[in-house]
Backbone as a ProteinNet text record, in pm:
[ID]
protein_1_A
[PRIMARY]
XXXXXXXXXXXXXXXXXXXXXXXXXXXXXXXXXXXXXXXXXXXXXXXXXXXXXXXXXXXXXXXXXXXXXXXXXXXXXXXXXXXXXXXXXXX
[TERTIARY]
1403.1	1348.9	1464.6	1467.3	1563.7	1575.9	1674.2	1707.2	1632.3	1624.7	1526.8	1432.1	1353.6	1199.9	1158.5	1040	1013.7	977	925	887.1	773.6	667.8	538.5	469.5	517.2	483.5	507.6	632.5	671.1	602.4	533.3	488	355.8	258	133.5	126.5	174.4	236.6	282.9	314.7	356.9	234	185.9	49.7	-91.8	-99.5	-172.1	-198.4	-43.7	-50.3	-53.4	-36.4	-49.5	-182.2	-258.8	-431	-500.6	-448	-496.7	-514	-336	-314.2	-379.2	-409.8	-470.8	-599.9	-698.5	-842.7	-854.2	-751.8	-774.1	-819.9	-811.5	-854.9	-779.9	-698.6	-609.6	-699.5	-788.2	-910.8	-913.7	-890.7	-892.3	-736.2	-689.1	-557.2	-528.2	-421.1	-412.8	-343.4	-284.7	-261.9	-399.8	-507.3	-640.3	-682.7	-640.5	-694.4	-594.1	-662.7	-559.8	-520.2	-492.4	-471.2	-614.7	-693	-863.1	-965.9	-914.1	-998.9	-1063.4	-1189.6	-1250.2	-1266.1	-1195.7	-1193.3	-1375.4	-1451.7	-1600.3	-1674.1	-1735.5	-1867.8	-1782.3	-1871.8	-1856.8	-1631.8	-1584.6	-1452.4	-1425.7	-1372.6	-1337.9	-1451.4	-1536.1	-1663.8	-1634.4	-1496.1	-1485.1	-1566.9	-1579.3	-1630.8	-1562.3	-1613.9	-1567.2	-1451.3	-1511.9	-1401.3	-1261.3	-1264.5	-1204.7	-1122.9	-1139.2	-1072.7	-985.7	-1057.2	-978.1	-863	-894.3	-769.9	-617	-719.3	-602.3	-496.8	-599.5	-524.6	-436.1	-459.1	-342.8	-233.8	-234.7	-114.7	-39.5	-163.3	-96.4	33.2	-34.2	27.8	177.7	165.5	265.3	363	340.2	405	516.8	433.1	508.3	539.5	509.2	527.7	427.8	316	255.1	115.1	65.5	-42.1	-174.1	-269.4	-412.4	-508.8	-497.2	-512	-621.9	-746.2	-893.7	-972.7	-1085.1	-1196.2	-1179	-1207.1	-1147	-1104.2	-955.1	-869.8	-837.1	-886.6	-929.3	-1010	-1131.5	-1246.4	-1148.5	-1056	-1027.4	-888.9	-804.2	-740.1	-712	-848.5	-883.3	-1012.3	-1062.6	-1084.8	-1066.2	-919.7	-884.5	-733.7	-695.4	-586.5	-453.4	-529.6	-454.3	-406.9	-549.9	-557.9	-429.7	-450.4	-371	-197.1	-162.8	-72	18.3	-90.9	-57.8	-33.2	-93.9	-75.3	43.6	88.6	201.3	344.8	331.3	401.2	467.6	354.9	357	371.8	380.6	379.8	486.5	514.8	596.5	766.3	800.5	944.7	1030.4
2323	2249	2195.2	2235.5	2176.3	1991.8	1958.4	1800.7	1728	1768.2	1714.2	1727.2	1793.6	1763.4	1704.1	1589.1	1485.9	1518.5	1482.3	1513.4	1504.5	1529.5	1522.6	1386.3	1348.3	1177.1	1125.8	1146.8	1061.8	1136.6	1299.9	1336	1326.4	1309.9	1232	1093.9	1032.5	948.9	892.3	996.6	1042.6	1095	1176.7	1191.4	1149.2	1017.5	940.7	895.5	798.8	723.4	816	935.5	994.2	1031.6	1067.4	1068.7	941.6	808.9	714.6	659	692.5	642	737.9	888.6	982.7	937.8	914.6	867.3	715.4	607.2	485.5	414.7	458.4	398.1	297.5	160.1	47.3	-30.1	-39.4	-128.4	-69.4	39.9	52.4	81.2	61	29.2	201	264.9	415.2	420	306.5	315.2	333.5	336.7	310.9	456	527.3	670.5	771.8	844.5	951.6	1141.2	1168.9	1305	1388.9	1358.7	1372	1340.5	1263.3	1197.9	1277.7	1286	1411.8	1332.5	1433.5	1356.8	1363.6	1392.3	1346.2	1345	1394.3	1368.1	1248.2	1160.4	1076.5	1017.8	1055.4	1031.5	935.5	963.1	859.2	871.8	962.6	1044.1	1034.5	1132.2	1154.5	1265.7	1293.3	1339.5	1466.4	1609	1692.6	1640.3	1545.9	1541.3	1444.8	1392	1302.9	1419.4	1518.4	1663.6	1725	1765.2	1813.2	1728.1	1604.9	1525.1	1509.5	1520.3	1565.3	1658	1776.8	1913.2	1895.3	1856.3	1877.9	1753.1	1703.6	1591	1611.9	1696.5	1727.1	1904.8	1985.6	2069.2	2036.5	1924.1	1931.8	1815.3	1767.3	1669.7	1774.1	1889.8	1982.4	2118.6	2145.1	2287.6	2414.2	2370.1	2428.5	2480.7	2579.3	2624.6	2651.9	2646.5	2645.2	2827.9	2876.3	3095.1	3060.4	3006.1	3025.7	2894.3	2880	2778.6	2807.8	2934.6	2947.9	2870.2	2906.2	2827	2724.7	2675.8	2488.3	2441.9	2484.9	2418.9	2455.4	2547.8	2511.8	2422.5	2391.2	2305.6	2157.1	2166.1	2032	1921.3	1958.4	1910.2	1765.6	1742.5	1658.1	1601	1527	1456.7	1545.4	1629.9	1698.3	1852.8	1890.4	2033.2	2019.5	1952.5	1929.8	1940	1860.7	1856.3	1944.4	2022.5	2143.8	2229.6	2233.4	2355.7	2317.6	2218.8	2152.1	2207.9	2184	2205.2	2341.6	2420.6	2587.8	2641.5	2585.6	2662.2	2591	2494.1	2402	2477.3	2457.3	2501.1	2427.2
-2497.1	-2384.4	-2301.3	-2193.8	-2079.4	-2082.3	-2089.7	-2067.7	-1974.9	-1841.4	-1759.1	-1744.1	-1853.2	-1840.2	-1948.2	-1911.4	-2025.9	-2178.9	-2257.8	-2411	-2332.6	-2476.8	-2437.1	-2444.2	-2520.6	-2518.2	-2345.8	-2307.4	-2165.8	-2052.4	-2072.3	-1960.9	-2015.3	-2126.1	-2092.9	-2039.9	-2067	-1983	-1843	-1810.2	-1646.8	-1602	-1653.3	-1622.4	-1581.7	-1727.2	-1697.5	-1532.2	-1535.8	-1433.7	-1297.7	-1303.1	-1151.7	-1124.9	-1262.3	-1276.5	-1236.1	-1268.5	-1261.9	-1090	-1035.4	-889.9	-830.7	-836.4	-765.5	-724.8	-829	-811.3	-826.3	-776.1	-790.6	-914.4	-1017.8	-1159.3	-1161.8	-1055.2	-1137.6	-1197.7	-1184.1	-1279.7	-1451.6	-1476.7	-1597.3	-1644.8	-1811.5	-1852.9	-1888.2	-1871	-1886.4	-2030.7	-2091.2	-2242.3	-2329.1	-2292.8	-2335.5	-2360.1	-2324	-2345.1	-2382.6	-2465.8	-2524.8	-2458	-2497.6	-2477.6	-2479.9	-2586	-2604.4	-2485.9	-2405.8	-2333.4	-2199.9	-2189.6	-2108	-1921.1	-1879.1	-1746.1	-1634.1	-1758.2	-1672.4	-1769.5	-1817.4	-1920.9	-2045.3	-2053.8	-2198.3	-2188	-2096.9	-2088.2	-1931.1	-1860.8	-1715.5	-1622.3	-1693.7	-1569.4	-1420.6	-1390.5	-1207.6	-1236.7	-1095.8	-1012.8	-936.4	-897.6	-887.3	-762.1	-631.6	-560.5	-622.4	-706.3	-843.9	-893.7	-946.5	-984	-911.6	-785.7	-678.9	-594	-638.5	-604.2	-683.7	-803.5	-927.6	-920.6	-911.5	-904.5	-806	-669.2	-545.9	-660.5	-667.3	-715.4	-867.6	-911.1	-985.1	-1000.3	-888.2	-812.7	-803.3	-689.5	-585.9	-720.7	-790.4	-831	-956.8	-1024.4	-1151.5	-1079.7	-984.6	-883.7	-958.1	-1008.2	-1103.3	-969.8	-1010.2	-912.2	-1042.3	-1021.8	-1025.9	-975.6	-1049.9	-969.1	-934.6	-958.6	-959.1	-997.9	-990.3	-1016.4	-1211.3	-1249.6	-1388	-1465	-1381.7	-1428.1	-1476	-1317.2	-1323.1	-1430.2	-1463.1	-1515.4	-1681.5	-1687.2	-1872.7	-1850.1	-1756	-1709.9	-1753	-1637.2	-1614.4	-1704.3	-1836.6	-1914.3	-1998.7	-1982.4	-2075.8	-2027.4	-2029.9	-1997.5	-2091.3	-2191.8	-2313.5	-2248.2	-2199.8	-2148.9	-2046.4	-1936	-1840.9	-1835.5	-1937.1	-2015.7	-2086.9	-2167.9	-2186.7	-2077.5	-1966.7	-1882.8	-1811.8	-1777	-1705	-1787.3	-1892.9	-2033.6	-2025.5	-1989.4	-2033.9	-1919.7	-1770.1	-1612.3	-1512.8	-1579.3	-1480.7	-1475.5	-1307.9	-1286.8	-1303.3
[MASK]
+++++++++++++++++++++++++++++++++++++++++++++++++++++++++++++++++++++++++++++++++++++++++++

């Protein structure tokens, strides 16, 4: 693993909080949720435009691209999924 890119601990982490500032969540604490945590049903329950806000920020923030709706929907699941894909696509 290259030096300048975080562990996985510091980029769920990094994550969180760009998930959190993306869709305005400062009302809820982002240490509060785990890697498990489903970003709509029974988890933060956004909302598809809540998603699509994600994805652009989360895009432009790892230089990572999104091919298809596919894609997205096994993606964007989980604060974990996400993570992983950042992990495994990022430049």
């Amino acid at each position: 693993m290259e030096s300048s890119q975080p562990s996985r601990a510091s980029l769920s982490k990094e994550l969180k909080e760009l998930i959190f500032d993306a869709v305005n969540l400062k009302h809820l604490n982002p240490d509060e949720f785990s890697d498990a945590t489903s970003l709509t049903t029974n988890g933060l329950e956004l909302d598809s435009i809540d998603i699509l806000e994600i994805v652009v920020a989360v895009e432009k923030k790892y230089q990572v691209t999104i091919s298809d709706g596919d894609e997205g929907h096994r993606v964007f699941q989980t604060l974990g999924t996400i993570a992983d894909f950042v992990e495994t696509h990022r430049k």
